[in-house]
DRENMAR-512050 format. One record per residue (C-alpha): residue in three letters; x, y, z. Coordinates in steps of 0.25 Angstrom, whole numbers. Layout:
<rec><residuo>ALA</residuo><c1>X</c1><c2>Y</c2><c3>Z</c3></rec>
...
END
This chain:
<rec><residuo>UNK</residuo><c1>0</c1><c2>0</c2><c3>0</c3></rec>
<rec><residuo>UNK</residuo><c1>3</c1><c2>15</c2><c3>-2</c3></rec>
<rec><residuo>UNK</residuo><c1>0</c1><c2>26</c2><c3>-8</c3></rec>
<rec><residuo>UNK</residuo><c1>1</c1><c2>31</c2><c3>-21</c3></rec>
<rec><residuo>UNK</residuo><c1>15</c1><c2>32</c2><c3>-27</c3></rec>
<rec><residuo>UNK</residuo><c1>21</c1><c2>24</c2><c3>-15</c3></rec>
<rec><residuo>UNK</residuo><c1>26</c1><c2>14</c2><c3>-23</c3></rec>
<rec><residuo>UNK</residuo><c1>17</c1><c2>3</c2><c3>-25</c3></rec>
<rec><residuo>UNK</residuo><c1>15</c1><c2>2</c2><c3>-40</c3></rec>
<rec><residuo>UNK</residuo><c1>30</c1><c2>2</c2><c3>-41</c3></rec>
<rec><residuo>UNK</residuo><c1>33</c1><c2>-10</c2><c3>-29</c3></rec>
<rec><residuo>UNK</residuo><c1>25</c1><c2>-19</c2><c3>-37</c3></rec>
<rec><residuo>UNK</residuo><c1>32</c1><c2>-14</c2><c3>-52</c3></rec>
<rec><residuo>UNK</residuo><c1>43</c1><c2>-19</c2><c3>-45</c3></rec>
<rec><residuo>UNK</residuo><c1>38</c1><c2>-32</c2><c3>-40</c3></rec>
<rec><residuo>UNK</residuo><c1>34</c1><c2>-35</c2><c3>-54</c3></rec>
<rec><residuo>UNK</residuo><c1>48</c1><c2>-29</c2><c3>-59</c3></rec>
<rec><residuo>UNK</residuo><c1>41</c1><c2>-18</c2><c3>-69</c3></rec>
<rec><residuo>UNK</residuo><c1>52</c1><c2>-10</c2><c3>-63</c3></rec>
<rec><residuo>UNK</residuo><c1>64</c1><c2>-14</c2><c3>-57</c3></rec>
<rec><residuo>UNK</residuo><c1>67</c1><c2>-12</c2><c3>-42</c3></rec>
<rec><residuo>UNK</residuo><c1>79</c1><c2>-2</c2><c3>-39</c3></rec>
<rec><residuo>UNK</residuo><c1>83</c1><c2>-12</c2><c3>-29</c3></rec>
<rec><residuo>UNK</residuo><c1>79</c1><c2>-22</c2><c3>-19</c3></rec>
<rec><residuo>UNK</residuo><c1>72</c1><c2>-35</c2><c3>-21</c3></rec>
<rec><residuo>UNK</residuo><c1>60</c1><c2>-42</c2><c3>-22</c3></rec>
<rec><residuo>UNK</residuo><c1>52</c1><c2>-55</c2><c3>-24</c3></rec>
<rec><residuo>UNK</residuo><c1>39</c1><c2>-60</c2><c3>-28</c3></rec>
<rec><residuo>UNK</residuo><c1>36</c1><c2>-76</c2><c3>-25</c3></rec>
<rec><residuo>UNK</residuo><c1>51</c1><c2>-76</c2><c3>-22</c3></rec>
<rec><residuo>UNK</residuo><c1>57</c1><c2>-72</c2><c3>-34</c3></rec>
<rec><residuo>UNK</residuo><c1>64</c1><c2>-58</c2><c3>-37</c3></rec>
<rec><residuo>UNK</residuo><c1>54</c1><c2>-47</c2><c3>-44</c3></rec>
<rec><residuo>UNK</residuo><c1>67</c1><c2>-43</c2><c3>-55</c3></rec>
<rec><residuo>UNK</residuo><c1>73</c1><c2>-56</c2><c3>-58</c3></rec>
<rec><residuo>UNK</residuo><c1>61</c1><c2>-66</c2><c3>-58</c3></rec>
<rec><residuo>UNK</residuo><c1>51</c1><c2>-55</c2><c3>-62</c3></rec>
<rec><residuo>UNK</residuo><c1>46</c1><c2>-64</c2><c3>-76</c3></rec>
<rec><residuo>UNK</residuo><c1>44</c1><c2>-76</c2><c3>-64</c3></rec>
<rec><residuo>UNK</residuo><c1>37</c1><c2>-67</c2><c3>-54</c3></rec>
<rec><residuo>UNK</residuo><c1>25</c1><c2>-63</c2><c3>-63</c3></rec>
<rec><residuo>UNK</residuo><c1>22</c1><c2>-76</c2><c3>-67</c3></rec>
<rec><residuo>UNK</residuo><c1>17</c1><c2>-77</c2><c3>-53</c3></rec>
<rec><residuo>UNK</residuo><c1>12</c1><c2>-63</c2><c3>-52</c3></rec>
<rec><residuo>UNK</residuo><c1>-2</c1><c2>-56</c2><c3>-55</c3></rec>
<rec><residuo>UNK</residuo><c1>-1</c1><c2>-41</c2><c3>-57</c3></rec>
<rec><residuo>UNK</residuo><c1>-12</c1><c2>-30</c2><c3>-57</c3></rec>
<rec><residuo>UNK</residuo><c1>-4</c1><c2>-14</c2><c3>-60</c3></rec>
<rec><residuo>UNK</residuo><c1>-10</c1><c2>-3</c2><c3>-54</c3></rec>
<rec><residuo>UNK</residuo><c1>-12</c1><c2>2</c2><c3>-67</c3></rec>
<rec><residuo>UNK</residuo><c1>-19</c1><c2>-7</c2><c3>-74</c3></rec>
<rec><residuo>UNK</residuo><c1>-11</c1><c2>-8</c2><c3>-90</c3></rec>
<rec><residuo>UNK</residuo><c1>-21</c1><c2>-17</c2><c3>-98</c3></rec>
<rec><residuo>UNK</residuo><c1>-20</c1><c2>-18</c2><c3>-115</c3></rec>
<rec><residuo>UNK</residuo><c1>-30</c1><c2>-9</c2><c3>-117</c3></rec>
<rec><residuo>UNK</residuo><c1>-33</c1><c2>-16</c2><c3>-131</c3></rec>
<rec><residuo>UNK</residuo><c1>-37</c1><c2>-27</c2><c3>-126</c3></rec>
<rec><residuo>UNK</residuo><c1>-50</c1><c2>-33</c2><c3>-119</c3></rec>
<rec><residuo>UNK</residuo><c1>-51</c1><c2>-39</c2><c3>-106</c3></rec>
<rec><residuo>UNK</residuo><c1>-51</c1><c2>-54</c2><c3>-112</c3></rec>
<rec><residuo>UNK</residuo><c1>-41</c1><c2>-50</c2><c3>-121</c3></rec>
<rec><residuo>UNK</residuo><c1>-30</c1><c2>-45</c2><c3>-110</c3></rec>
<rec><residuo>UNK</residuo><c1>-33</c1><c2>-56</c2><c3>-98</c3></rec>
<rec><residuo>UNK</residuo><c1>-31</c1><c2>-67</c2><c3>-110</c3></rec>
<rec><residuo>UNK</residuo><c1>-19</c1><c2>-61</c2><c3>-113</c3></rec>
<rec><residuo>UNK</residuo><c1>-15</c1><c2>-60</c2><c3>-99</c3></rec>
<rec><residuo>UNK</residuo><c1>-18</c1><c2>-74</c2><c3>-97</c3></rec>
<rec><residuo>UNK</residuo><c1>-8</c1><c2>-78</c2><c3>-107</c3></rec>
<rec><residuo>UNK</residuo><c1>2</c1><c2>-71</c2><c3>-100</c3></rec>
<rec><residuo>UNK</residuo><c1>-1</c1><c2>-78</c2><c3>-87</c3></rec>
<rec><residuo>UNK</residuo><c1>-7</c1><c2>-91</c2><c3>-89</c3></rec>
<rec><residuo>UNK</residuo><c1>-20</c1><c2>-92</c2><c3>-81</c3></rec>
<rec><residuo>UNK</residuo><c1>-20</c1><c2>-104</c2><c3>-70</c3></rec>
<rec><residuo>UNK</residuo><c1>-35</c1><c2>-104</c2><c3>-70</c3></rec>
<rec><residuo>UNK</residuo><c1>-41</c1><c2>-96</c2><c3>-83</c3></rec>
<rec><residuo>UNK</residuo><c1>-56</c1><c2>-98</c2><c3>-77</c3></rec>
<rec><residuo>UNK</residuo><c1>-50</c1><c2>-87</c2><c3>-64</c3></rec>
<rec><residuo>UNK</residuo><c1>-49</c1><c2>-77</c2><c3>-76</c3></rec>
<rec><residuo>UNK</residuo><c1>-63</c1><c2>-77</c2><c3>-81</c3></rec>
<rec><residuo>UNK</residuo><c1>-66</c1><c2>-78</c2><c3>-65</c3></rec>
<rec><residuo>UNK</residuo><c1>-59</c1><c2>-64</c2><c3>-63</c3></rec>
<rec><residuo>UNK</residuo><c1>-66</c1><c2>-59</c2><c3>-75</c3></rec>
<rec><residuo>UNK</residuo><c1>-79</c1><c2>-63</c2><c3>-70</c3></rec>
<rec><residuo>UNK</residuo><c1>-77</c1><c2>-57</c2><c3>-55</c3></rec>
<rec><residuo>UNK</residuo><c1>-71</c1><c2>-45</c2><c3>-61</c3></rec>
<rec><residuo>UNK</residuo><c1>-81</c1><c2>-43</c2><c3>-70</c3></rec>
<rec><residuo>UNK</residuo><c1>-69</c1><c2>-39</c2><c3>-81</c3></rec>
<rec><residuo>UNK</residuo><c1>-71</c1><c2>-32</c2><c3>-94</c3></rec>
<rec><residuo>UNK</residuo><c1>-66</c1><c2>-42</c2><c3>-106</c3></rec>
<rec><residuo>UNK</residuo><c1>-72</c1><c2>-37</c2><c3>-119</c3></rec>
<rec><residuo>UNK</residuo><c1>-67</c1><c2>-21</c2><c3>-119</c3></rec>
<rec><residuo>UNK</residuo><c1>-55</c1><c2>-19</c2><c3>-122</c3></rec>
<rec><residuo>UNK</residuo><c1>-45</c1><c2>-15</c2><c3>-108</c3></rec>
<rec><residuo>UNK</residuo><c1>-44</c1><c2>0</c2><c3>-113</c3></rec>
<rec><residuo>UNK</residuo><c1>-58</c1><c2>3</c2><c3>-113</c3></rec>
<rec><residuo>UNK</residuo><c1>-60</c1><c2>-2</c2><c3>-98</c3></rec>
<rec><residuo>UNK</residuo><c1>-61</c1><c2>5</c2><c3>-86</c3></rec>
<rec><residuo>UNK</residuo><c1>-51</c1><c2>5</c2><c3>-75</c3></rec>
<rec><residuo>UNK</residuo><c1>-59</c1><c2>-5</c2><c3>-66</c3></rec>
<rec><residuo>UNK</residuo><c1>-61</c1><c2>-15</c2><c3>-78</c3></rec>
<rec><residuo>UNK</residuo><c1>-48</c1><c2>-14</c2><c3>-81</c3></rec>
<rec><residuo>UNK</residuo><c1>-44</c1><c2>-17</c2><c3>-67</c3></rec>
<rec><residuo>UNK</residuo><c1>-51</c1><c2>-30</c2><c3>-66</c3></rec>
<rec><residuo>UNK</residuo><c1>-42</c1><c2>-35</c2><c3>-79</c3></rec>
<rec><residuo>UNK</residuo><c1>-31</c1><c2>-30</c2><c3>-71</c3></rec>
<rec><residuo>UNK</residuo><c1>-36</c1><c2>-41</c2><c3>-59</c3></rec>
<rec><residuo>UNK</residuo><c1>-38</c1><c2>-51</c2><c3>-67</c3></rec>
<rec><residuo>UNK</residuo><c1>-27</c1><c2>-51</c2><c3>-75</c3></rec>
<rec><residuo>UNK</residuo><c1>-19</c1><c2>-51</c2><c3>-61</c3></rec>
<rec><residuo>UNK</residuo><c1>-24</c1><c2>-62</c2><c3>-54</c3></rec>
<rec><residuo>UNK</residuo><c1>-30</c1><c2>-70</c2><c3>-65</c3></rec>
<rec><residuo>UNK</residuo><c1>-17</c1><c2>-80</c2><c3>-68</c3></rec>
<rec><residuo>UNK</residuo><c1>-17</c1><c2>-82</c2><c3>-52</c3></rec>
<rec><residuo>UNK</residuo><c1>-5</c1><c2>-78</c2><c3>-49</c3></rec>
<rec><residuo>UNK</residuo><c1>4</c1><c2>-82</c2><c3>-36</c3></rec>
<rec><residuo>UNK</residuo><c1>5</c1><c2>-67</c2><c3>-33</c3></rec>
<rec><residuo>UNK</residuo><c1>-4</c1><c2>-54</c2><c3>-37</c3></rec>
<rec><residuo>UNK</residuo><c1>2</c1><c2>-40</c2><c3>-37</c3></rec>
<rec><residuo>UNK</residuo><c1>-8</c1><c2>-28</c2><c3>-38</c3></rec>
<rec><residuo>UNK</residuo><c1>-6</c1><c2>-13</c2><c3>-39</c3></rec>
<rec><residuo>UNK</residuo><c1>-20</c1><c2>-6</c2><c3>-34</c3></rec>
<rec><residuo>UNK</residuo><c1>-28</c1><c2>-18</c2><c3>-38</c3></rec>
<rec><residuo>UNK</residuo><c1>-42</c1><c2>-15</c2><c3>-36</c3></rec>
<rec><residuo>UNK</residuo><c1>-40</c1><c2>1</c2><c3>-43</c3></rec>
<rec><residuo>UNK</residuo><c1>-53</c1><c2>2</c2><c3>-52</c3></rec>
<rec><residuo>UNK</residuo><c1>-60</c1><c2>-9</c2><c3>-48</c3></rec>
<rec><residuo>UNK</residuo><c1>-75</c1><c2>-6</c2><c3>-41</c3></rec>
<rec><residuo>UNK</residuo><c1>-77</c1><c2>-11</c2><c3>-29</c3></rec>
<rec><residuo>UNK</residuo><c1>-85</c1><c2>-23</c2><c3>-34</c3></rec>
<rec><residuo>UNK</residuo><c1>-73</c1><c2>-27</c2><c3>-41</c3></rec>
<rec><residuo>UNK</residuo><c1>-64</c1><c2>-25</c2><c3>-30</c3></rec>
<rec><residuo>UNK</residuo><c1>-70</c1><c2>-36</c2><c3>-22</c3></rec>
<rec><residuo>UNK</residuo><c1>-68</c1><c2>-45</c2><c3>-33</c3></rec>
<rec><residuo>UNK</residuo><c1>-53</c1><c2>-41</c2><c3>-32</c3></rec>
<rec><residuo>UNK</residuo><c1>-51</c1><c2>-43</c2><c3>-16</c3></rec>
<rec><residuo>UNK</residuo><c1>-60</c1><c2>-56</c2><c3>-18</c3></rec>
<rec><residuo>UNK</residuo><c1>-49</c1><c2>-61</c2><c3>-30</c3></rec>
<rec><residuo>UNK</residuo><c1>-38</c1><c2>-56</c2><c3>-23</c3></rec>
<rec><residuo>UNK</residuo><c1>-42</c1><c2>-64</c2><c3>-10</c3></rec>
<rec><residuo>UNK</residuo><c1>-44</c1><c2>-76</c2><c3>-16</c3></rec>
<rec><residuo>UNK</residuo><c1>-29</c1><c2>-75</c2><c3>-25</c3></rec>
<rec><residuo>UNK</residuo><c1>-25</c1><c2>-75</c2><c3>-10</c3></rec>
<rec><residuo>UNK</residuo><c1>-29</c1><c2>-86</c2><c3>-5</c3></rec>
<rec><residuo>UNK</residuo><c1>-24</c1><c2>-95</c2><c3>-17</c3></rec>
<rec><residuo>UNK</residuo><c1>-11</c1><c2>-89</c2><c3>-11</c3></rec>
<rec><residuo>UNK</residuo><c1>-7</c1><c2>-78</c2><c3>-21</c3></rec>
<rec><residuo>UNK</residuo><c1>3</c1><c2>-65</c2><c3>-14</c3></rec>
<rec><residuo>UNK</residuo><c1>-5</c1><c2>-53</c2><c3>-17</c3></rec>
<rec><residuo>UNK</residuo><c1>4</c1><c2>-38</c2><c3>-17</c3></rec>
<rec><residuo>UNK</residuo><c1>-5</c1><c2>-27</c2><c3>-18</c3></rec>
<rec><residuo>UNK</residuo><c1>-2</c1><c2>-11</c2><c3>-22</c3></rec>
<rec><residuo>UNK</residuo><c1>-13</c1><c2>-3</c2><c3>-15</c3></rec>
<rec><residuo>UNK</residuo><c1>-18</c1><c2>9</c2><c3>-9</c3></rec>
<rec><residuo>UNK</residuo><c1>-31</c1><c2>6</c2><c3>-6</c3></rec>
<rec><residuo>UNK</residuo><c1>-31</c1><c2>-1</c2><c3>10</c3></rec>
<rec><residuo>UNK</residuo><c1>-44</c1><c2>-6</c2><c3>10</c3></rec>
<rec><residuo>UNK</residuo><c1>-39</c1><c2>-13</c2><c3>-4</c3></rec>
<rec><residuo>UNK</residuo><c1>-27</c1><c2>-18</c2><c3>4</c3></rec>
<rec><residuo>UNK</residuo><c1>-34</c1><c2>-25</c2><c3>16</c3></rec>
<rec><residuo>UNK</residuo><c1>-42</c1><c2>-33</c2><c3>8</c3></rec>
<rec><residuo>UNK</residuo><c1>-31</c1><c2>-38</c2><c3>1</c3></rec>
<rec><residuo>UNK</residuo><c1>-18</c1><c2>-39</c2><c3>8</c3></rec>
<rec><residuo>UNK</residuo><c1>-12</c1><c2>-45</c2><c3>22</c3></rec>
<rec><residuo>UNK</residuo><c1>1</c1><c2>-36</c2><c3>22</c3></rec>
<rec><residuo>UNK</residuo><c1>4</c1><c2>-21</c2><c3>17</c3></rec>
<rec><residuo>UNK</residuo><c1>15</c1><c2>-14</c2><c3>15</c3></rec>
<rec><residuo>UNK</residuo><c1>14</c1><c2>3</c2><c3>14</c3></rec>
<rec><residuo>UNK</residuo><c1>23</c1><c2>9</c2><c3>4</c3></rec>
<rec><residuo>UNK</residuo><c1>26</c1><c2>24</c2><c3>3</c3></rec>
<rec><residuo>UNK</residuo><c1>34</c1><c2>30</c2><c3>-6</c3></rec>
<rec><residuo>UNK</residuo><c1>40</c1><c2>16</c2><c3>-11</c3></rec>
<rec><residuo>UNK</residuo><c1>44</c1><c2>11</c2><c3>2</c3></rec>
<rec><residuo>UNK</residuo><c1>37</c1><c2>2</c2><c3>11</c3></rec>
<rec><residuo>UNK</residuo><c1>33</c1><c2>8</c2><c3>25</c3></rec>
<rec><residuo>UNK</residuo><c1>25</c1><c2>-2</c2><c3>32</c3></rec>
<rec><residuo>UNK</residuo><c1>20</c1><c2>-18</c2><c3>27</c3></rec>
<rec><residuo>UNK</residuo><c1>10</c1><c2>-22</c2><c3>38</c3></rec>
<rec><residuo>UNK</residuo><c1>-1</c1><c2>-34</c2><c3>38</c3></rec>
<rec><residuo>UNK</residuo><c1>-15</c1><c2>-29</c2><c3>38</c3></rec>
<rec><residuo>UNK</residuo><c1>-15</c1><c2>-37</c2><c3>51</c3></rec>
<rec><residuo>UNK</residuo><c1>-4</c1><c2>-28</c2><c3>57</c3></rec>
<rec><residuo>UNK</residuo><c1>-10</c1><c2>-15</c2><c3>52</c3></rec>
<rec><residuo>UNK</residuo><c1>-25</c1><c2>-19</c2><c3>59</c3></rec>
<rec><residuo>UNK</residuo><c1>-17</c1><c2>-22</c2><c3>71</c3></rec>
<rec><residuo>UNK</residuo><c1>-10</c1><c2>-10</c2><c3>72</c3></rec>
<rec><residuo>UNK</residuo><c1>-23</c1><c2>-1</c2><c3>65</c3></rec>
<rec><residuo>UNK</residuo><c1>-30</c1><c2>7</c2><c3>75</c3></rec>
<rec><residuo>UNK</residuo><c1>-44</c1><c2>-1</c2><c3>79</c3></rec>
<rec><residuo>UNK</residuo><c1>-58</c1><c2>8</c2><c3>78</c3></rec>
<rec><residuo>UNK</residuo><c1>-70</c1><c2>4</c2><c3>87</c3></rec>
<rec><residuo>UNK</residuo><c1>-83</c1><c2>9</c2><c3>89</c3></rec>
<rec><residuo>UNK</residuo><c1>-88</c1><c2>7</c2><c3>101</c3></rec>
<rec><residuo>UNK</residuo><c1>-101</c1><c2>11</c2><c3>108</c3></rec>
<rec><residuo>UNK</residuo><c1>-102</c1><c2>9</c2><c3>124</c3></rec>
<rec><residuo>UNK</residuo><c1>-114</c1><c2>9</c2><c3>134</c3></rec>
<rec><residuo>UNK</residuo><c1>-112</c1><c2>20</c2><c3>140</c3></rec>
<rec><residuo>UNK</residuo><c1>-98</c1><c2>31</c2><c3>139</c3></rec>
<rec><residuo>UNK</residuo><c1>-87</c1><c2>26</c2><c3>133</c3></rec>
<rec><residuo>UNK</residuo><c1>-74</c1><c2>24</c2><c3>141</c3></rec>
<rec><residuo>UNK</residuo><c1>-66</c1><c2>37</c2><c3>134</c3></rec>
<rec><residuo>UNK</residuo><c1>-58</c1><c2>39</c2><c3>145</c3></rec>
<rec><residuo>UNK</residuo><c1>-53</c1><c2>25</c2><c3>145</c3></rec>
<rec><residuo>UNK</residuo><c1>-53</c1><c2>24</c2><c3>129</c3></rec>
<rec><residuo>UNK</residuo><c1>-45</c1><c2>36</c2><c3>127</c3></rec>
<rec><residuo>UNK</residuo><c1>-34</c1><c2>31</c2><c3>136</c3></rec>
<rec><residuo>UNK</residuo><c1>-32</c1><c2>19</c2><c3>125</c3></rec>
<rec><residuo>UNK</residuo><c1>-19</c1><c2>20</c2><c3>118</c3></rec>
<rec><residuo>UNK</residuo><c1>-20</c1><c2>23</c2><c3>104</c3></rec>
<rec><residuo>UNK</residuo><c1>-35</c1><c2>24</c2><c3>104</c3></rec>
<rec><residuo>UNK</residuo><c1>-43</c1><c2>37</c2><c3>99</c3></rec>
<rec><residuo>UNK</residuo><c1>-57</c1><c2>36</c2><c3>105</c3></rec>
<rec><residuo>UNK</residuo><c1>-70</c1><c2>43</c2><c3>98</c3></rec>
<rec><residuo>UNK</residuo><c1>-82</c1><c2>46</c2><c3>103</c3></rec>
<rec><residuo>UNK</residuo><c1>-94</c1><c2>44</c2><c3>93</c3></rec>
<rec><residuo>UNK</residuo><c1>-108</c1><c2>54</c2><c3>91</c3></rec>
<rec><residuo>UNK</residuo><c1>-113</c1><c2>41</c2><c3>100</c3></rec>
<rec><residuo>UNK</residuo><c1>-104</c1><c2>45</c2><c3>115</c3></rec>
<rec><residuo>UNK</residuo><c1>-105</c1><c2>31</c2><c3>117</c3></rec>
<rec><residuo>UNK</residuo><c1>-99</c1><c2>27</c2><c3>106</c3></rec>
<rec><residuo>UNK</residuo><c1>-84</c1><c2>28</c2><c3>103</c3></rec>
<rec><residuo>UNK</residuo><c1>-74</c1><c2>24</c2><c3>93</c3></rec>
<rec><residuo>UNK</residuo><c1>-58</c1><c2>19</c2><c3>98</c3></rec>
<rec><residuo>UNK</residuo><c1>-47</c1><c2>19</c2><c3>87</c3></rec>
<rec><residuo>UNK</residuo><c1>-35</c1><c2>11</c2><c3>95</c3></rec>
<rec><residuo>UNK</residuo><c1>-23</c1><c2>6</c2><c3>90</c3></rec>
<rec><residuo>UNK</residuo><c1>-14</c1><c2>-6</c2><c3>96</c3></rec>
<rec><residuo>UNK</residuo><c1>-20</c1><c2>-15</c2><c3>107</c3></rec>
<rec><residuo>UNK</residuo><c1>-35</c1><c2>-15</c2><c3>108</c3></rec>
<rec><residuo>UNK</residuo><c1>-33</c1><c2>-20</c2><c3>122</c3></rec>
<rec><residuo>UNK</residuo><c1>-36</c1><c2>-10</c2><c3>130</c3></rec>
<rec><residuo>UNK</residuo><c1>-48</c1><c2>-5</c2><c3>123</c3></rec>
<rec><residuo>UNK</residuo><c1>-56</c1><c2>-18</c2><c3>126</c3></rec>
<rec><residuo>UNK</residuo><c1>-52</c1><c2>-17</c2><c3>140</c3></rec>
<rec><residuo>UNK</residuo><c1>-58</c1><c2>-3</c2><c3>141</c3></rec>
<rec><residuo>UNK</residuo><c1>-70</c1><c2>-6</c2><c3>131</c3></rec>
<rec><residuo>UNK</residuo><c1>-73</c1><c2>-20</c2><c3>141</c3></rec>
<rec><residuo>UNK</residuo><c1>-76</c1><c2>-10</c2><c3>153</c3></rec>
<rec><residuo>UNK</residuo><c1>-88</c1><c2>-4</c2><c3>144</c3></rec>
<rec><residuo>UNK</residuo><c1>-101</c1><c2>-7</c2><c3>140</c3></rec>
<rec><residuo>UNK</residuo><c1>-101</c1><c2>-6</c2><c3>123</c3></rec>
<rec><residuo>UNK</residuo><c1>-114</c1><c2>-6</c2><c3>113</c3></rec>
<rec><residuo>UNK</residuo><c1>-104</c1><c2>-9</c2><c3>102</c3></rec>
<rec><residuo>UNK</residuo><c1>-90</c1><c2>-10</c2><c3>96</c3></rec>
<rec><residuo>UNK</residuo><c1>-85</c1><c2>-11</c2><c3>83</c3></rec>
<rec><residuo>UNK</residuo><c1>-73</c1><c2>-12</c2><c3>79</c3></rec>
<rec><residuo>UNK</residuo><c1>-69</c1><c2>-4</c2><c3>65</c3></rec>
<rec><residuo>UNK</residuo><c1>-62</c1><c2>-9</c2><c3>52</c3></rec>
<rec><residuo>UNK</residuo><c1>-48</c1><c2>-7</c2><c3>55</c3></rec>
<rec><residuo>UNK</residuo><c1>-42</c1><c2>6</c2><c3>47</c3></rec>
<rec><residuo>UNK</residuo><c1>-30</c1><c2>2</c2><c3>42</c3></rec>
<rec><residuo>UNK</residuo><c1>-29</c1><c2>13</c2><c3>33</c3></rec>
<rec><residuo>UNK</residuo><c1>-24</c1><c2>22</c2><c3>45</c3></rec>
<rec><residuo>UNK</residuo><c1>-15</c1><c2>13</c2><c3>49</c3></rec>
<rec><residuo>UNK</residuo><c1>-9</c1><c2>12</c2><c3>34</c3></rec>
<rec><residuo>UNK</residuo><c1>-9</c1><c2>28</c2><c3>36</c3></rec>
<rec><residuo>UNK</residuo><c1>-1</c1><c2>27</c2><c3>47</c3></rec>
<rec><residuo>UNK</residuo><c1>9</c1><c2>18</c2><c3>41</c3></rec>
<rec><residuo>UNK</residuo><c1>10</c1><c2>26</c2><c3>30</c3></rec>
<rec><residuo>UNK</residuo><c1>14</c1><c2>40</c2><c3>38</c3></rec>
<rec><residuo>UNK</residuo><c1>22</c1><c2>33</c2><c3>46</c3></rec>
<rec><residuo>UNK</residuo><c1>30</c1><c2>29</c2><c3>34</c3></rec>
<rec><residuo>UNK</residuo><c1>31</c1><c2>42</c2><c3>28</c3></rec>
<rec><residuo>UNK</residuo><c1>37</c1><c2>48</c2><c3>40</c3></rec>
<rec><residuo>UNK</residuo><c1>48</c1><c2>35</c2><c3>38</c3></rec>
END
């Protein structure tokens, strides 16, 4: 993840050795990017951020010669994608709107079921429909076992995808946690609404904790960070209507991370 310019595009060039690293090293399945590179993409699926297509050709006409390339291991997967993606084969690629040429893009990625799948803002252009369609595919390429490395800005894209992030800013890499670590280490947001007063005294005392009062005076929300402990030890002292518990926000934490490595 990052933001724009950061050097995302440009890691994966590299991977794929469309431009030669400057130095350092590199390996995919265990064989180096630069020497091994015709090997590598054998075993590679690749989706650009900027979708290139043959504009004078149909849909049909560029996954058939795509399948040539790469030899499908099961052909009846690609009319499955085309069918899930609902994909544009008659018009020719030029005449196409973003989205439907996005879908080809997919397709033409994952279609030879390849060991490893590597995608530069995969779901740009695609509705939401359509990208449900996407995380559904890419979770099931998961489970057969396949690595997938995803270039992304989108965070809500990213956790429903991957199990570990690296943050890069301005081509270097300043954080790589597991979405397990960065929840953990997120704050935590309840909502809680007690019989009578709420405990603010008590609450406000909590480390790392910013308590809020709701238009309800019984109803409060606590944002904490760290060990939830001594919340519970408070909140099993008081009466409550309700507690929820609110979706993580990882996005601040990713902020966070990110300031902290500008100031590196």
């Amino acid at each position: 993840m990052g933001p724009n310019g950061a050097g995302k595009s440009t890691t994966i060039r590299c991977l794929l050795n469309f431009i030669r690293p400057t130095s350092g090293t590199a390996t995919i399945l265990g064989q180096d990017i630069v020497t091994r590179a015709v090997d590598i993409k054998r075993h590679v699926g690749y989706l650009a951020g900027d979708v290139a297509l043959y504009g004078k050709m149909t849909g049909k006409q560029f996954l058939q010669y795509m399948a040539a390339l790469q030899p499908l291991k099961h052909p009846g997967f690609m009319r499955t994608l085309v069918r899930d993606f609902r994909a544009e084969l008659s018009k020719p690629l030029e005449t196409l709107s973003k989205g439907n040429r996005q879908k080809l893009g997919v397709i033409q990625a994952v279609m030879h079921e390849p060991e490893v799948l590597i995608l530069d803002e995969p779901t740009s252009g695609l509705d939401p429909l359509m990208q449900e369609v996407f995380y559904r595919l890419i979770a099931e390429a998961r489970a057969r076992g396949t690595s997938v490395f995803v270039s992304s800005h989108n965070l809500p894209e990213v956790q429903r995808m991957c199990d570990r992030i690296g943050f890069i800013r301005d081509g270097k890499l300043v954080a790589e946690k597991t979405l397990a670590d960065l929840a953990k280490t997120a704050a935590h947001t309840f909502d809680i609404i007690f019989v009578t007063t709420p405990p603010l005294a008590d609450l406000k005392r909590l480390e790392r904790a910013k308590v809020t009062l709701n238009h309800n005076p019984k109803h409060a929300t606590i944002a904490i960070e760290g060990d939830l402990t001594p919340l519970f030890a408070i909140l099993a002292r008081h009466k409550m209507l309700q507690f929820a518990q609110r979706e993580v926000n990882l996005e601040l934490e990713f902020l966070r991370l990110y300031q902290k490595g500008r100031k590196s």
